[in-house]
Structures are given as structure tokens and as C-alpha cells.
VOGU-3710 file (C-alpha; in Angstrom, 3 decimals, decimal comma):
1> xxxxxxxxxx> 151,921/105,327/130,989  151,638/102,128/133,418  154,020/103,476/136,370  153,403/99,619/138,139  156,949/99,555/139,370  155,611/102,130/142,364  153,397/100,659/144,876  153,094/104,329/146,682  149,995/106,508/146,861  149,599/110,327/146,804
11> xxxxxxxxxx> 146,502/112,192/146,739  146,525/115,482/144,605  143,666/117,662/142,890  142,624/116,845/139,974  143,446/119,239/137,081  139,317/119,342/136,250  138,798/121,201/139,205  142,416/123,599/139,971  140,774/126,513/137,452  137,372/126,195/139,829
21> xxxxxxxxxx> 138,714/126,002/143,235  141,366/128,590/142,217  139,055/131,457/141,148  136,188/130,040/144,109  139,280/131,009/146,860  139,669/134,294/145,404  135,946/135,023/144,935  135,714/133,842/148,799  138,156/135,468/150,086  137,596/139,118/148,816
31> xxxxxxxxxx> 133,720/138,832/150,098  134,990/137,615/153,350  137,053/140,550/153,976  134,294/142,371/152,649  132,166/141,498/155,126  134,747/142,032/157,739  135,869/145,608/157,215  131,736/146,500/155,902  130,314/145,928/159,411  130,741/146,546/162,977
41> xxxxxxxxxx> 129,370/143,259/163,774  131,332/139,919/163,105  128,543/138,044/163,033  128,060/138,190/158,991  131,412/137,449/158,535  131,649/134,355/160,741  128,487/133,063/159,209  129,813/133,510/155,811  133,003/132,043/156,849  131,276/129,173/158,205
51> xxxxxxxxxx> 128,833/128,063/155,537  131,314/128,675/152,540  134,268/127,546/154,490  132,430/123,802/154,331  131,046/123,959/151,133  135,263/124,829/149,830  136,151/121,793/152,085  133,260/119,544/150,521  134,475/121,109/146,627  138,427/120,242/147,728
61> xxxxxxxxxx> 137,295/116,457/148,586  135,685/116,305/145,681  138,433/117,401/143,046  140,577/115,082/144,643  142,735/112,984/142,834  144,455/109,767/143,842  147,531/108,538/142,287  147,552/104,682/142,205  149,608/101,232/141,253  148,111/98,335/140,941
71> xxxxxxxxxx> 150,188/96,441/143,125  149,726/92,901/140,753  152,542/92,986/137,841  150,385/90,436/135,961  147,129/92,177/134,791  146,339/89,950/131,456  142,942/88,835/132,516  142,602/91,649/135,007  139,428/94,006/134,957  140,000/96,376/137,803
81> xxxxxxxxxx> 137,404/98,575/139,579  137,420/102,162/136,871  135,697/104,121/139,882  135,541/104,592/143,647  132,001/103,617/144,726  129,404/100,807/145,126  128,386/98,414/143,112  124,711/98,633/142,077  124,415/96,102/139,386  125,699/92,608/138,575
91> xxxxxxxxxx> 123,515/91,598/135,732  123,185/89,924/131,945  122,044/92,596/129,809  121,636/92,383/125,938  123,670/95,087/124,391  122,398/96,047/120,795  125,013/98,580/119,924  128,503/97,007/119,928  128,260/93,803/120,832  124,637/92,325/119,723
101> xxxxxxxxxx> 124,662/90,051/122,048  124,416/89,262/125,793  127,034/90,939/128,130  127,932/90,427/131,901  127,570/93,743/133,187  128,823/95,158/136,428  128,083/98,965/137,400  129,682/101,224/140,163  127,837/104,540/141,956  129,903/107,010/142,732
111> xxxxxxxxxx> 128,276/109,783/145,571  129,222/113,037/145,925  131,875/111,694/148,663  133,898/109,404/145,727  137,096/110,147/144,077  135,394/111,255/140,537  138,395/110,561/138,531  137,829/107,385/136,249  140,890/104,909/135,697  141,019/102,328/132,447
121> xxxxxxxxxx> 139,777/99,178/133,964  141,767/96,968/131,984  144,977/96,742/129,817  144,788/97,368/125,771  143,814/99,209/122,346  141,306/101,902/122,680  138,900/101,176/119,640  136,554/103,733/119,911  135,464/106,641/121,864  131,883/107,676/121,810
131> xxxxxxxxxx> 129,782/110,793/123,827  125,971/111,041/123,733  124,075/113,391/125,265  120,660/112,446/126,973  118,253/112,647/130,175  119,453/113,284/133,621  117,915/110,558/135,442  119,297/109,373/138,749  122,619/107,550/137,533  121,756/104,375/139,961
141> xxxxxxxxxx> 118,516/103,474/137,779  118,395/101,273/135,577  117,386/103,302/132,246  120,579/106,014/133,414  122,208/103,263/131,409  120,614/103,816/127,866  118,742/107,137/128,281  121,683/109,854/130,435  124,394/111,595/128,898  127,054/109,339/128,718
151> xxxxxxxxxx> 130,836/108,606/126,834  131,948/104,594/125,555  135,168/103,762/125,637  135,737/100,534/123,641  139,133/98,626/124,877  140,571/95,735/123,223  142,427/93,480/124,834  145,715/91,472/123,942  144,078/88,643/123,117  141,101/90,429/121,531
161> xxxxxxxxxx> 138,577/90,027/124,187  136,431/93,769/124,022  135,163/95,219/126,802  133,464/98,067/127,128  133,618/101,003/129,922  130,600/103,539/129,744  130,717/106,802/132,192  127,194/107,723/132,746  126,257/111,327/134,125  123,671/111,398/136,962
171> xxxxxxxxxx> 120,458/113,796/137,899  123,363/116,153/139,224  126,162/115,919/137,043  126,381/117,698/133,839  129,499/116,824/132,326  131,839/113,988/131,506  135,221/114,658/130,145  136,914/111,472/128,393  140,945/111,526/127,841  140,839/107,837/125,979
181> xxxxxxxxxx> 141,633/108,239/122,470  141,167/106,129/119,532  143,953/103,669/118,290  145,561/104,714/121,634  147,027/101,819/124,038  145,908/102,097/127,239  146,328/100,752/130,635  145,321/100,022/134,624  146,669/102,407/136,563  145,732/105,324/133,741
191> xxxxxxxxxx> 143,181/107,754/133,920  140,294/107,153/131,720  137,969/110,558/132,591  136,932/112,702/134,958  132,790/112,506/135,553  131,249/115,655/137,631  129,401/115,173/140,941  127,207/112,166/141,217  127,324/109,528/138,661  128,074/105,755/137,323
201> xxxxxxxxxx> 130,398/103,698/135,370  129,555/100,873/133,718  131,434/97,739/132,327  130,533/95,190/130,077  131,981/92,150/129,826  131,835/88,894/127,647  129,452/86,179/129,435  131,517/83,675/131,568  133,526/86,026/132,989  134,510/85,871/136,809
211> xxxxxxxxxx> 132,599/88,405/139,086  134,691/89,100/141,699  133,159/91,432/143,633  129,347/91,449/145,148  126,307/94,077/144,924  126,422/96,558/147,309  130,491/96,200/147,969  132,519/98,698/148,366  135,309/99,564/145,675  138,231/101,618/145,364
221> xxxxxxxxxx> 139,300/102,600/141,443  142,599/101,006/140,371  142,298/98,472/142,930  139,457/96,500/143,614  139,773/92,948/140,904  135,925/93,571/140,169  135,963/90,747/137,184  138,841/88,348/135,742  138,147/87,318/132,121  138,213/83,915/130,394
//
């Protein structure tokens, strides 16, 4: 866990997409030589080549898989960015089914051109991990929120503040996968999930908490400062 005395990055796949890519090369490759030996004329083969070569390239940049450090020892009141993308909502919202009350939240699109891995956007105590299924709506409307599949992670922090981090699958995307775990600690720098093709995350945070980022700004999981609690 943590790993904050390394300020290095590396870029890997991620392990939710080495069984797919894997099996898509073989698959690829034994129709491309298919094609080769089947016909007098290149021309199928090139094509084939071509098209599928792109889409693997577009699959690889997907699956890939950033390993990052916050480079700030100090991450108390820290709530770091939990996904590459923009953000698409800075908003008070009344949340009826943790909190009961009015929450700051702030909410990050990912295209198909982000990192999909999710990171824990701050330190603490997992409290509860939730999935729901629902409606496939376009993950940068509003209702995506309520009515789309989506997984809760509840965090805890030190000092007790909750904050809640809610991966939200999009018209596209058809599955989430969640590693948090219940009664687990957790921390920046630590992969939260993994959320396939277009999607959201969003995080809600207790009013009078410092935005620190701005709607339609850019973010980069792990570290972008989107928020700094009380």
C-alpha cells in the first residue's frame, strides 16, 4: 500500500484487460495469416491489417495503466482527482442515501481516450462497498448519477470526515469492477477500480469544502488536488 516514497511513473496494462488483448492478438493474428496465404491478392490482408491493427492500438491505450505517487507526503485533508478526465459537475446536491443531507459534489468524465483505472481519492477506512445495477444513460448527464449501474465506496477519514466515491457506468460501458473492501484501510496512490470504456466518477464531499479545481478542467487521477477538506 501507499508507495509515496517514489516520485517515478511507469505506464503498464492493466490486469482487466491482459486476458482480452492476449486472446484478441492471437485471434488477429491467425486470421491475418489467413488471409495472407488464402489469396493471391494482398489487398484483403492489408485491409484487415489496417482496420484491426488500429482498433488493437485504440484497445492497448485503453487498458493502460499508470503507476503513480502523489508527490505531497502530507495528504490529511487531501482529496485527489480518482480518475483521468474532465470535470463535468461542481454542484450541491442533496444525497438521501448515506448522508441525508446536502453534499458538495464534484464529478469527472472519463472518454474512451482516459486511463480507466480508478485510484482512492483520499486517505482512510473503507466503510462500505456497494454495486447497483441500473440504466445506461450517457454517464455525463445528470440522472447517470442516480439511475446507471454504478459501485459506492464509502471512505472514512482520520478524523472521521466521510466521503464518498461513486463509479458510474456510461451508455457504453457495461461493467465496473471495485477492489475496495470493507473495514479495509485505504489510500491515494491505490487503485480503487477499474470502470470499462466511457464513464464517470463521482465524489461527494461535506459542504465547505475547498474546490480546487474548475468545470471543464482537465485532471489526471492520483494527481490533480480536486478538493481539500475542512
Amino acid at each position: 500500500m501507499g508507495g509515496k516514497l517514489k516520485k517515478i511513473k511507469k505506464i503498464r496494462i492493466h490486469r482487466e484487460g491482459t486476458k482480452t488483448l492476449f486472446l484478441s492478438a492471437l485471434v488477429l493474428v491467425a486470421v491475418a495469416l489467413v488471409l495472407l496465404y488464402s489469396f493471391e491478392n494482398n489487398l484483403p490482408f492489408i485491409l484487415f491489417v489496417a482496420v484491426f491493427g488500429i482498433l488493437y492500438c485504440i484497445a492497448l491505450n485503453f487498458y493502460r495503466c499508470p503507476i503513480r505517487y502523489f508527490a505531497d507526503e502530507d495528504t490529511d485533508k487531501i482529496v485527489v482527482a480518482p480518475a483521468d478526465g474532465h470535470i463535468v459537475v461542481i454542484e450541491e446536491v442533496e444525497e438521501n442515501e448515506y448522508f441525508h443531507d446536502r453534499r458538495l459534489m464534484v464529478s469527472i468524465f472519463m472518454s474512451l481516450w482516459n486511463v480507466h483505472a480508478n485510484w482512492f481519492p483520499v486517505d482512510g477506512k473503507v466503510v462500505s462497498v456497494k454495486h447497483q445495477n441500473g440504466k445506461w444513460h450517457k454517464a455525463w448527464l445528470p440522472k447517470a448519477s442516480e439511475e446507471n449501474e454504478r459501485a459506492d465506496t464509502l471512505i472514512e477519514t482520520a478524523d472521521g470526515t466521510r466521503v464518498l466515491c461513486r463509479q458510474i457506468a456510461g451508455a457504453v460501458a457495461r461493467r465496473i469492477v471495485t477492489y475496495a473492501k470493507e473495514d479495509e484501510e485505504c489510500y491515494i496512490d491505490e487503485h480503487l477500480g477499474f470502470i470499462k470504456l466511457g464513464s464517470r466518477v463521482d465524489v461527494f464531499l461535506p459542504l465547505g469544502t475547498e474546490v480546487c479545481v474548475t468545470m471543464g478542467q482537465a485532471t489526471v487521477g492520483d494527481q490533480t488536488v480536486i478538493a481539500k477538506l475542512k
